[in-house]
C-alpha positions, 0 to 999 in steps of 0.5 A: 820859337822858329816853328811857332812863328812859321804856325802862326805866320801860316794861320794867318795866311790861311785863315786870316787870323791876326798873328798877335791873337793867335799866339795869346791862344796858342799861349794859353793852350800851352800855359793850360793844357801843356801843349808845345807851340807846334800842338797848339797851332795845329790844335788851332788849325784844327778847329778852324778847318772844321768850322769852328772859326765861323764868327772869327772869335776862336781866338777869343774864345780859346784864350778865354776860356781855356783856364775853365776847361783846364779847372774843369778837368778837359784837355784842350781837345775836349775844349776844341771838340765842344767848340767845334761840335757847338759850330756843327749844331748851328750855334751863333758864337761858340762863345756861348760853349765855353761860358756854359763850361765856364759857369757849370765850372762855377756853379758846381762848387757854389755851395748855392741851395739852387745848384744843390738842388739841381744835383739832387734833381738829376739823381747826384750828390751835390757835396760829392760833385762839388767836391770833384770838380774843386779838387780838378783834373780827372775828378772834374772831367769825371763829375762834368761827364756825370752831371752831363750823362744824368741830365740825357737820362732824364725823361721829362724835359722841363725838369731836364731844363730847369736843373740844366739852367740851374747848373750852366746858367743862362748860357744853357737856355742860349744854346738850347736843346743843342747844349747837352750834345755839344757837351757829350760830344767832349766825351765820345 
């Protein structure tokens, strides 16, 4: 309890961030991904040294969005490696990363005829995604890499965009062309 003080005492001092919003994100690192205090903290510290606290919303977005990378499968180096690669490519608020996360989580156990048809489009099979991501864990983590490798692979941007929308959501036309490598990045 003592050294998760001092961590959250320390990133406040070093990068301003407020001691009682830092330890909900530590809290949920912990709570999601099996972290102790002293991971969490220095997982934190990780990301905002390397940028990913450039709006001041890391915080946030870990508390967030930390129970959608987790039922996605992604450990919480995954999700600081996606939030961190999202500030690397210039993206406004790292938020975007994790709702795109968020609603392919979502989306890939839909049912909808327009994420099955999205699946279908980049060569996979919708009831056998769906059926990964909802049993999670390294099912989930294996289907999201998946369905990521099989939009790269696709030559013709405008279907890549369209089955990419249907399974990220808006949230990928908000990224851009940035979203496919922010999202391969968790994966190298």
């Amino acid at each position: 309890l003592k050294a998760a003080a001092q961590a959250g005492y320390l990133l406040s001092d070093v990068f301003d961030m407020d001691l009682a919003e830092s330890s909900r994100a530590a809290s949920a690192l912990m709570n999601k991904f099996g972290l102790s205090a002293q991971e969490a903290y220095n997982l934190i510290a990780h990301g905002a040294q390397k940028g990913a606290n450039q709006n001041g919303d890391l915080l946030d977005v870990i508390a967030e969005y930390a129970p959608k990378f987790a039922e996605a499968g992604l450990s919480a180096e995954q999700m600081m490696q996606a939030l961190i690669s999202g500030a690397d490519q210039g993206v406004f608020s790292i938020d975007k990363v994790g709702d795109a996360v968020k609603e392919f989580a979502i989306r890939a156990v839909d049912g909808s005829d327009s994420t099955a048809q999205a699946f279908k489009d980049i060569g996979l099979n919708a009831k056998e995604m769906s059926s990964a991501m909802a049993q999670g864990g390294d099912s989930a983590r294996a289907a999201f890499e998946q369905t990521v490798q099989a939009l790269l692979d696709m030559e013709d941007p405008l279907a890549r965009n369209q089955a990419a929308v249907a399974l990220f959501g808006t949230q990928y036309e908000d990224l851009g062309a940035a979203a496919l490598p922010i999202l391969e990045s968790m994966f190298t």
